[in-house]
C-alpha positions as CSV (number, residue, x, y, z in Angstrom):
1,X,-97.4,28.5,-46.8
2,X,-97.3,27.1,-43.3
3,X,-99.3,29.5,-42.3
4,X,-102.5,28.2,-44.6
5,X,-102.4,24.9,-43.3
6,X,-102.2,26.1,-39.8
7,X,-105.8,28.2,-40.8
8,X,-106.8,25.3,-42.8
9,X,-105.7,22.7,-39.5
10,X,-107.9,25.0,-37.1
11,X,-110.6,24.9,-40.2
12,X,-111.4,21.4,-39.9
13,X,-110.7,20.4,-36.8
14,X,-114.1,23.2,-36.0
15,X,-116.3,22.2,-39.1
16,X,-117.6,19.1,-40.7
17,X,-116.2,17.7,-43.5
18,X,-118.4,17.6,-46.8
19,X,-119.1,21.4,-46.3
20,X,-118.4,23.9,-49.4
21,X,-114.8,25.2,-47.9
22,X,-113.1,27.7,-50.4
23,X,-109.4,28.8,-50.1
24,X,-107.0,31.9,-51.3
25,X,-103.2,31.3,-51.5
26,X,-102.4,34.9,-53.0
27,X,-105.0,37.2,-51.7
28,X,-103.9,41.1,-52.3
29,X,-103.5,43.1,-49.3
30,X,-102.4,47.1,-50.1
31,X,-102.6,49.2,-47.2
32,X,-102.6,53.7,-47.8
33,X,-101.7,56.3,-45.8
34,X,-102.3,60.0,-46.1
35,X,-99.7,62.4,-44.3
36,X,-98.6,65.9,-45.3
37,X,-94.9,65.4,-45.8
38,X,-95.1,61.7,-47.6
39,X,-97.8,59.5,-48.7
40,X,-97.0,55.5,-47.3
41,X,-98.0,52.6,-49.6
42,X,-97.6,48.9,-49.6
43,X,-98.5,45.8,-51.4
44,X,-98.2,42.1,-50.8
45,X,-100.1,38.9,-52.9
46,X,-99.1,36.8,-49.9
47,X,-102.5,36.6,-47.8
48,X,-104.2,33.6,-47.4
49,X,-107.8,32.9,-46.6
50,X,-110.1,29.9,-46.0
51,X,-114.3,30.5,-46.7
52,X,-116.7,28.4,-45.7
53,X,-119.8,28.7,-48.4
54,X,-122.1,26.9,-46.1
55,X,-121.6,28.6,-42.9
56,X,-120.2,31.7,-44.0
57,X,-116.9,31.6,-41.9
58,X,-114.0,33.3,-43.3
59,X,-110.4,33.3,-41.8
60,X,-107.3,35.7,-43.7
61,X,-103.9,36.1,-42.7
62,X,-101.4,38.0,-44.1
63,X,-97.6,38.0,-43.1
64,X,-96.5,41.6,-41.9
65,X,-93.2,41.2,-43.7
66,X,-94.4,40.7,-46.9
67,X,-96.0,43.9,-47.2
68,X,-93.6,45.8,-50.3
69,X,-92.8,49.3,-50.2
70,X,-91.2,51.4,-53.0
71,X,-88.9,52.8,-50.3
72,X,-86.1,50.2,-49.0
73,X,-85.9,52.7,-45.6
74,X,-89.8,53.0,-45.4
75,X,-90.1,49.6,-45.4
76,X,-87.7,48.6,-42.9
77,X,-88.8,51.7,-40.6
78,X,-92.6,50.1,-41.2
79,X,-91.3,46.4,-40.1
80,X,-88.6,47.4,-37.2
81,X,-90.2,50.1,-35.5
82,X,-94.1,50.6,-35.8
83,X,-95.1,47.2,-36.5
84,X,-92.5,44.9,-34.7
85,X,-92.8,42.4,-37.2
86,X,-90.5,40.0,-35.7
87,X,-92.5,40.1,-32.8
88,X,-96.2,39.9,-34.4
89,X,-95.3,38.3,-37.9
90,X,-98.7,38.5,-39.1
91,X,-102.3,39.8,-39.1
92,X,-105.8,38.5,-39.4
93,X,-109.4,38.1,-39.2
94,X,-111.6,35.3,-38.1
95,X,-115.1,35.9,-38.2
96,X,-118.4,34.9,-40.2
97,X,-120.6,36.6,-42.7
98,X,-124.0,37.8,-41.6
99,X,-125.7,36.9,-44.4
100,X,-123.7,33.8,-46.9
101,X,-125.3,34.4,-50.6
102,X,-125.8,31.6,-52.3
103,X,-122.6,30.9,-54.3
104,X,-124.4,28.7,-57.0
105,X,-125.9,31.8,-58.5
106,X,-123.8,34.4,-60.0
107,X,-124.1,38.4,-59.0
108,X,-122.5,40.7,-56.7
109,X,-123.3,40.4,-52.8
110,X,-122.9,43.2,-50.7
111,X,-121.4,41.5,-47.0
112,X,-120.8,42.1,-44.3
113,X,-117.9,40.0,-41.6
114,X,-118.0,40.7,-37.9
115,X,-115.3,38.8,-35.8
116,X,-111.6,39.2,-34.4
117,X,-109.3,41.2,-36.3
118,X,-105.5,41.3,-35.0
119,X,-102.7,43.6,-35.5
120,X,-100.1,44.1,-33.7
121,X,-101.2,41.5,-31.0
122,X,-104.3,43.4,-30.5
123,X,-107.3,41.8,-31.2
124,X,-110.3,43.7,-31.5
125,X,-114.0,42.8,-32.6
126,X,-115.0,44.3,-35.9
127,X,-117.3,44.3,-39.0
128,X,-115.8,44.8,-41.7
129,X,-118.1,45.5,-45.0
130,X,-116.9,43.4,-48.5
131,X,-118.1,42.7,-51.5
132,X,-118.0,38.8,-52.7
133,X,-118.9,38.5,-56.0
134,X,-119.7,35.1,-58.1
135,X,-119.0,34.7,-61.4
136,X,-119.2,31.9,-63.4
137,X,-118.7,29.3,-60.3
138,X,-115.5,31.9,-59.2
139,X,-116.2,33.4,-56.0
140,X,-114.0,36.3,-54.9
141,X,-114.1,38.7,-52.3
142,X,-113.2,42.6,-51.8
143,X,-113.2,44.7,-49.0
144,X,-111.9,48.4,-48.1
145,X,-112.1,49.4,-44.6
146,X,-109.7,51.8,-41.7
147,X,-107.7,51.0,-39.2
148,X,-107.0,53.4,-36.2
149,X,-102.9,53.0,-35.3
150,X,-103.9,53.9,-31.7
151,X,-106.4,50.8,-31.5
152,X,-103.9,48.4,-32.4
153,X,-101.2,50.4,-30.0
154,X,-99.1,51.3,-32.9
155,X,-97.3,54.2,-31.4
156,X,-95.8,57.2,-33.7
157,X,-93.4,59.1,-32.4
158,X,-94.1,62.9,-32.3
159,X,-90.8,63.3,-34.3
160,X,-92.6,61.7,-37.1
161,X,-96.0,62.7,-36.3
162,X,-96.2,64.7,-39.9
163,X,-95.2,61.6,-42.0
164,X,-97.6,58.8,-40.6
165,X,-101.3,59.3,-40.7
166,X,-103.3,58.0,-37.7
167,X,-105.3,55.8,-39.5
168,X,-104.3,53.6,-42.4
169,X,-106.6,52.5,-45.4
170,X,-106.8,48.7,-46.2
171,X,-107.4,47.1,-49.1
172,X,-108.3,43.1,-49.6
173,X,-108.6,41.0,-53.0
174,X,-109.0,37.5,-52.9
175,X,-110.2,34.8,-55.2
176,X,-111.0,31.5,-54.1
177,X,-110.8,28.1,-55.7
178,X,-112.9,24.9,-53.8
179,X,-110.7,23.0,-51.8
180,X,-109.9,19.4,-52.4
């Protein structure tokens, strides 16, 4: 929770007040990885996010330890040795859409968010491609996109090398109410 009023902090303090600013206290963050001897899977509901309607700035961050795994040992190999979560306790994205739909009209709005996305402690510029969607005054947000382990310097051990993938598949869900 602290977390979300840190974003939320750095939010305000960069944009004027009276704009149409939307936040997510449970977005869904699943991540997927392919490997030949063990497929790896984990969920959390504990991302936040902050939108800005007018501007089309959107911040997410999602604590690295409260991914889930089915596997007790997965999960704590995931945390302790490729991800050093104690180290870099979370990830996120701050960047701006290219193109804000107009989020008084309902339909679905192919997007597209370039900014910094960090993992790991490595930041690196991206666009990530979404889908935010308006429905009734809801807005919500989806997205599917790869990351490289090599790009964040995520190191797997030849050992291993058969049971991690080099890329993971990321999946984000988030539904956003106006904040007051």
């Amino acid at each position: 929770m602290k977390y979300i009023a840190l974003i939320l902090l750095v939010w305000f303090s960069t944009n004027q007040a009276g704009q149409e600013i939307y936040v997510c206290k449970n977005a869904t963050v699943s991540i997927y990885s392919k490997a030949p001897i063990e497929d790896i899977e984990a969920k959390t509901d504990k991302g936040t996010s902050v939108f800005n309607a007018a501007t089309g700035e959107l911040a997410f961050s999602v604590p690295i330890r409260s991914l889930k795994f089915d596997k007790a040992l997965m999960q704590e190999h995931f945390n302790e040795n490729y991800m050093e979560s104690d180290k870099y306790p979370q990830a996120s994205f701050k960047g701006k859409l290219a193109q804000t739909p107009d989020v008084t009209k309902d339909g679905v709005y192919p997007v597209m968010a370039s900014g910094v996305f960090e993992v790991h402690g490595v930041k690196q510029s991206r666009t990530i491609p979404g889908k935010l969607t308006v429905s009734g005054g809801a807005i919500s947000l989806s997205s599917e996109f790869i990351v490289a382990c090599k790009d964040h310097k995520i190191e797997i051990p030849t050992l291993v090398f058969h049971n991690i993938a080099e890329t993971i598949k990321v999946q984000v869900n988030a539904t956003y109410s106006p904040y007051k």
